[in-house]
N, C-alpha and C positions, 0 to 999 in steps of 0.2 A: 888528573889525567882525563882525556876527551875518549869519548868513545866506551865507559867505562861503567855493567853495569853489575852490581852485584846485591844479594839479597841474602843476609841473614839474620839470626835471631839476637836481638839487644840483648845481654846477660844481665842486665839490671830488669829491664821492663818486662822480657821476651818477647817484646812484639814485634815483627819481622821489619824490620829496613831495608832499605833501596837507593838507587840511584838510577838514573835512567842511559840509556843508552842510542844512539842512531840505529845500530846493527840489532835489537832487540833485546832480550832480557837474559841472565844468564847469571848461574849460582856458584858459588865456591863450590859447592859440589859436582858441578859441572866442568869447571877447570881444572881438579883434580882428578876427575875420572879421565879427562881430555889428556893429561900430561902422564896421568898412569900409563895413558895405550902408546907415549915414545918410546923408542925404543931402549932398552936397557934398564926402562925405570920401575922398579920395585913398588914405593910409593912415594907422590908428594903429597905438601900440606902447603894451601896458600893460607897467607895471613893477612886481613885488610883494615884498612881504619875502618873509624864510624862513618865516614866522610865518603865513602868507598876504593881510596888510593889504596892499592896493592903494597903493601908495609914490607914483605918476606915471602918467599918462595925457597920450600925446602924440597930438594929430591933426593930420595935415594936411590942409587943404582948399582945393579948389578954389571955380569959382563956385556959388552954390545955395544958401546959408543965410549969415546970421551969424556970427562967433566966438560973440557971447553966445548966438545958438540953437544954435549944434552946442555946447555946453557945454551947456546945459539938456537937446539931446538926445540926451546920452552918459549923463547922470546919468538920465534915464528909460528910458532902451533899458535899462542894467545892473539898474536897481531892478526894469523891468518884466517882463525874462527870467531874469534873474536872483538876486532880491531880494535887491541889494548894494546899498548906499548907499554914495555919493563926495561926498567934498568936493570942490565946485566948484573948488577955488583947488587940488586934486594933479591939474587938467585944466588943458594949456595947449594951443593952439591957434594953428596957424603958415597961412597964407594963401600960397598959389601962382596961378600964371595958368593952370598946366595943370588940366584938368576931368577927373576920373575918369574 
């Protein structure tokens, strides 16, 4: 994926990996506090290769949006802050009664 940069810790070595990006640098931790502030969403957890491809995106949400619109806007929060593109279908989307 172009555009694409992500930074965390090897579970074998620990020692932090990377890829680089045009738009600048940016962490898992980053994208998840990014996707936490959509609306409706409780929590997500992105998941990436070593390589830095985006593997899985999990949200959970509460009331406030659709699954199909918190999925539409997970893939526009990341493209628009971060100029990643996701495949709709490595976003899944789990519904609770509790509200952020």
């Amino acid at each position: 994926m172009s555009g694409l940069f992500i930074r965390f810790s090897d579970p074998v070595t620990g020692r932090d990996e990377s890829s680089d990006s045009r738009n600048g640098a940016w962490t898992i931790d980053g994208a998840e506090r990014l996707l936490g502030s959509l609306k409706g969403v409780v929590s997500a957890r992105v998941v990436a290769r070593s390589s830095g491809e985006i593997e899985e995106i999990h949200i959970l949400m509460g009331e406030g949006a659709t699954p199909k619109q918190t999925v539409r806007n997970v893939e526009s929060a990341l493209r628009a802050q971060y100029d990643v593109n996701v495949d709709h279908r490595k976003i899944s989307v789990a519904q609770t009664e509790v509200s952020p």
